[in-house]
C-alpha positions in Angstrom: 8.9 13.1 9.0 9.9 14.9 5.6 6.8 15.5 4.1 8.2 15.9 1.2 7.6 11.4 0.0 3.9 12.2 0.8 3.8 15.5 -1.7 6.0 13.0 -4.1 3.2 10.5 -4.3 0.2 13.3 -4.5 1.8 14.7 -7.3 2.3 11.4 -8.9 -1.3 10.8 -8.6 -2.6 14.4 -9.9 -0.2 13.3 -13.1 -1.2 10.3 -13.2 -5.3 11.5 -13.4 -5.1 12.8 -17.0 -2.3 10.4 -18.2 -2.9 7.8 -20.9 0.5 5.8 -20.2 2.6 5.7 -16.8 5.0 8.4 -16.9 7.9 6.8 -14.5 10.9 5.8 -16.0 11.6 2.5 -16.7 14.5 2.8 -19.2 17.3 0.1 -20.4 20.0 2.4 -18.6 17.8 3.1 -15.3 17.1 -1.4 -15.4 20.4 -1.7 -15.6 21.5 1.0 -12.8 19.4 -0.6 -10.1 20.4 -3.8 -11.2 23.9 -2.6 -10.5 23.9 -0.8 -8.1 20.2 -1.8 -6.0 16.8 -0.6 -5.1 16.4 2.8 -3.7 12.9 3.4 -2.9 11.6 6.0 -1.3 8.0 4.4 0.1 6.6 1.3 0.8 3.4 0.4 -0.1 1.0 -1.8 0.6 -1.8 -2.4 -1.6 -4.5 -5.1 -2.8 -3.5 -7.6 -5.5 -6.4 -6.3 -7.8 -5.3 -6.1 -11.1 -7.1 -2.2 -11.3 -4.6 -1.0 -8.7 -1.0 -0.2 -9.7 0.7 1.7 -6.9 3.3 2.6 -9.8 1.2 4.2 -12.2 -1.4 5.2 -9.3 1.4 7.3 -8.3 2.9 7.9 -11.5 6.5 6.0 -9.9 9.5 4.2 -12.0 11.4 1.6 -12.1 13.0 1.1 -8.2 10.9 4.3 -6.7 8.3 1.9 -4.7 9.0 -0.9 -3.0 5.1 -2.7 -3.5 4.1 -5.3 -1.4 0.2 -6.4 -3.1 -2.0 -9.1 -1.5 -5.9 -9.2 -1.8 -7.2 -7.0 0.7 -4.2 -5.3 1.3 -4.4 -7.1 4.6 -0.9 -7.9 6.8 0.5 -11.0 8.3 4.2 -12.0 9.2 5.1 -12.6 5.8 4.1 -8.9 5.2 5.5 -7.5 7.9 8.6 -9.1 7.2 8.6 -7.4 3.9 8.0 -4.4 5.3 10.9 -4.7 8.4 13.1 -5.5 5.1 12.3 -2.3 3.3 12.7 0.0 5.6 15.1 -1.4 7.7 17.7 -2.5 4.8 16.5 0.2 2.1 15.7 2.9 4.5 12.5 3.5 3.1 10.7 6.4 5.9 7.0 6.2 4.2 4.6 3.0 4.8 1.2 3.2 2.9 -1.1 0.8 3.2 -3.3 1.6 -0.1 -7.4 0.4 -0.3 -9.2 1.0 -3.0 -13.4 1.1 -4.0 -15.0 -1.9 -5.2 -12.5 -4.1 -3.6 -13.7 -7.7 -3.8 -12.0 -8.7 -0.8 -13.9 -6.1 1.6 -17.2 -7.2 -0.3 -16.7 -10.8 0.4 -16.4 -10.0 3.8 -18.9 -7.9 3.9 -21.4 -10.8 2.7 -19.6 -13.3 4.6 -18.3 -15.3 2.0 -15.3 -16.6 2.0 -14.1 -20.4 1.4 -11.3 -22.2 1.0 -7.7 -19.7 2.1 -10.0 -17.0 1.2 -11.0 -17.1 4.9 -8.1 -16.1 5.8 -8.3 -12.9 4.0 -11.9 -12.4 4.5 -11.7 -13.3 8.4 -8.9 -10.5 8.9 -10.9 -8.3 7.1 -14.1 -8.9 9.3 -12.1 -8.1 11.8 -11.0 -4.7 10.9 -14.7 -3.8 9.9 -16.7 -5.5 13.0 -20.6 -4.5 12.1 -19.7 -1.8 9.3 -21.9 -2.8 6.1 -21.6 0.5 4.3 -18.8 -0.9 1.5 -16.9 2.6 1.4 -16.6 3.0 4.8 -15.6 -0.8 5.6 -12.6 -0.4 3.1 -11.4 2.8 5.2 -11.8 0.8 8.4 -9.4 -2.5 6.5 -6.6 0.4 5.7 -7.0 1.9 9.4 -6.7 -1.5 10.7 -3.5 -2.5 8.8 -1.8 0.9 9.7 -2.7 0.1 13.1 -1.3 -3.1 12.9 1.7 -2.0 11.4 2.7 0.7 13.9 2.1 -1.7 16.6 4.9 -4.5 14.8 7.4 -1.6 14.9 6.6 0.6 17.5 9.9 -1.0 20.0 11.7 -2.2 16.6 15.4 -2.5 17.6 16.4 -1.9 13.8 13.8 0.5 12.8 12.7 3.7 15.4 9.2 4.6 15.0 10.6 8.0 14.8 12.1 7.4 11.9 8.8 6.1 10.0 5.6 8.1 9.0 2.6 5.1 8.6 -0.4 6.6 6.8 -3.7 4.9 5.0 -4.9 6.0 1.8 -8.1 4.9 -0.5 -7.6 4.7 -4.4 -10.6 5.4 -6.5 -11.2 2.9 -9.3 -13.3 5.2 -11.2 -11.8 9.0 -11.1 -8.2 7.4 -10.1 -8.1 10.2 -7.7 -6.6 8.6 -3.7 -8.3 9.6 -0.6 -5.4 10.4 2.0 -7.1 8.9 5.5 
């Protein structure tokens, strides 16, 4: 794997630790460019729906440079899956993330075991990935481990997509410093 998408995204988040406004691009000329001529991101990430945590300006990305799939808990199902399969089979994206983050309320509702309604279904996938953990930092590290596991296990005979081709890693973002935590 090029290591050179994972030193793209550490330096987006380093720049992204001091700034006061996301310095990606998102011009009229680059819109109109990708709305030409297509997408061309170069990672796909995965990442909790909390309105905190913006894998663009996290990683200090433009317009077309991610291709962000967000759901509370950043936790995976077919419909996720199928998102990813699309990215980096038809986009060629190499780089999965799956991105946690602190204070998630997802991970502390499945910590305390609540949960109704289609929460459960998040919460229940969680408890999963955490079994008896109760320490809240270390149970959102477990969620992210889980869904790269579950994700190199979807594509690990993929006839489209050669696992050789992708690099699946787990990250944590801090909601207070900003700063990610590469797993």
């Amino acid at each position: 794997m090029d290591n050179s998408i994972i030193e793209r995204l550490i330096a987006g988040n380093r720049r992204s630790l001091t700034a006061v406004q996301n310095p990606g691009e998102y011009s009229p000329a680059l819109r109109l460019d990708t709305a030409e001529n297509g997408q061309r991101p170069y990672a796909i990430v995965i990442s909790c729906a909390d309105s905190r945590v913006v894998p663009e300006s996290i990683f200090s990305a433009g317009l077309g440079e991610l291709f962000v799939i967000r759901i509370a808990g950043n936790v995976l199902d077919a419909h996720q899956l199928g998102s990813i399969e699309y990215a980096a089979a038809h986009l060629g994206c190499k780089l999965i993330l799956v991105l946690g983050h602190t204070g998630c309320g997802a991970v502390g509702a499945a910590l305390s075991g609540h949960g109704e309604g289609y929460i459960r279904y998040i919460t229940d996938e969680i408890q999963r990935a955490i079994g008896q953990e109760r320490d809240p930092a270390a149970a959102c590290r477990l969620n992210v481990l889980h869904g790269v596991e579950m994700i190199r296990q979807a594509f690990r005979d993929h006839p489209e997509i050669p696992s050789a081709q992708l690099e699946i890693r787990g990250a944590v973002y801090d909601i207070r410093s900003g700063a990610v935590e590469w797993l």
